[in-house]
C-alpha positions as CSV (number, residue, x, y, z in Angstrom):
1,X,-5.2,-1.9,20.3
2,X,-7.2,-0.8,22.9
3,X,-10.9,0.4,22.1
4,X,-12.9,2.4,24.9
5,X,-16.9,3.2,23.8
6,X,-19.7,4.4,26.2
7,X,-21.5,1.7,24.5
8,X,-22.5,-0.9,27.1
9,X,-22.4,-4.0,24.8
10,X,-20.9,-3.3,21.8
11,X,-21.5,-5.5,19.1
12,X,-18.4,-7.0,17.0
13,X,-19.6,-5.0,13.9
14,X,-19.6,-2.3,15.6
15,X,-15.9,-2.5,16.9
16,X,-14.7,-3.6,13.6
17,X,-16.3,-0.1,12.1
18,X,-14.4,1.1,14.4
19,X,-11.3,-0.1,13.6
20,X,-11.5,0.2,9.9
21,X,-12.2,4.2,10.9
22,X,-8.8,3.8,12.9
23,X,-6.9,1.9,10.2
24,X,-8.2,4.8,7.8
25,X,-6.6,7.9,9.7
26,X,-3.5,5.5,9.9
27,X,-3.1,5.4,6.1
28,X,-4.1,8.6,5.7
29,X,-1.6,10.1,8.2
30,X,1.3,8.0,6.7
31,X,0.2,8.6,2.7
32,X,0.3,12.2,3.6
33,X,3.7,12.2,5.3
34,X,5.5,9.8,2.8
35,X,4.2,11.0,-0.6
36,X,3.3,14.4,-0.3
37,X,6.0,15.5,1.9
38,X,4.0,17.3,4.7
39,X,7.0,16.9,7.2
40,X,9.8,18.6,5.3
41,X,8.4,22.1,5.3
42,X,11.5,24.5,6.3
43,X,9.2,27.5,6.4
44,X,9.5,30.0,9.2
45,X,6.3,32.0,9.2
46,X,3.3,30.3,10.3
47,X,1.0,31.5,7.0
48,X,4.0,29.9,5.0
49,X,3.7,26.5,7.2
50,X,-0.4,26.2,6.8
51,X,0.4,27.1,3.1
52,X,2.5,24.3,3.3
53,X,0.5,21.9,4.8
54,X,-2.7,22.5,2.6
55,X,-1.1,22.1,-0.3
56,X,0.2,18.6,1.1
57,X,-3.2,17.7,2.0
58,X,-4.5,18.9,-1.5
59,X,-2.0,17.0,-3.1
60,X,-2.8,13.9,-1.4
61,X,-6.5,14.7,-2.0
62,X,-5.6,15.0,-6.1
63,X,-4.3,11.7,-5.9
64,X,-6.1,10.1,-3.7
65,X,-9.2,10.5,-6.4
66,X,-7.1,9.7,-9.2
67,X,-6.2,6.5,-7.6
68,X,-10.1,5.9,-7.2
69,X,-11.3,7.3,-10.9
70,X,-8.3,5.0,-12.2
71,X,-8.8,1.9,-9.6
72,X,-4.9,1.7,-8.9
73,X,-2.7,1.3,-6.3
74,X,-0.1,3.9,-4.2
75,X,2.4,2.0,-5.5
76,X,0.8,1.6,-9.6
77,X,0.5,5.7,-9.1
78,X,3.6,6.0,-7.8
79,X,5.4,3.3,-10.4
80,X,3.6,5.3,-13.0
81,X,5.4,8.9,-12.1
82,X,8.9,6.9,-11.5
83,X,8.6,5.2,-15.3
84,X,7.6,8.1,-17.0
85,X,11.0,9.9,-15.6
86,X,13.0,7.3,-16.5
87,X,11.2,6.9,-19.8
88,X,12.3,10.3,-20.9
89,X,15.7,10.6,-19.4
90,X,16.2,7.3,-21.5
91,X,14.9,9.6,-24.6
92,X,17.5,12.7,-23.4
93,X,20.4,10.1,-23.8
94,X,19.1,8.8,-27.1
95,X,19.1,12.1,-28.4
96,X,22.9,13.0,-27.7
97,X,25.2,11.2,-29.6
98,X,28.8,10.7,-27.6
């Protein structure tokens, strides 16, 4: 990766600030994409798209802080919603006998 300043000498902290900034937006971008689904919007009008995308962003904002308040992963948060479904369509099949 290639890192341009208009600082003269940087110092190595201060490139590897950098770079942790970078890495951020990186995770961000693809946490965004993957989990709130910010790329499959199939609306037409443009206030329909921006609703789109700031709910995306809100969403990944809402869970974003729950993965901080709760000190979990992506992956625990998203185990979590997975095992709950499963959970209770396990129940739904219990409850019909065949």
């Amino acid at each position: 990766m290639l890192i341009v300043t208009n600082k003269e000498n940087p110092t190595r902290q201060y490139v590897k600030s950098i770079m942790d900034a970078c890495w951020s937006v990186e995770v961000y971008h693809r946490e965004v994409k993957q989990n709130c689904g910010i790329e499959r919007c199939q609306a037409r009008t443009s206030r329909a798209q921006r609703n789109h995308i700031f709910l995306a962003i809100s969403a990944w904002f809402e869970q974003h802080k729950r993965r901080i308040f709760e000190k979990i992963t992506l992956y625990q948060q998203n185990w979590d919603v997975i095992k709950n479904a499963i959970t209770e369509h396990i129940r739904v099949l219990l409850a019909y006998p065949n």
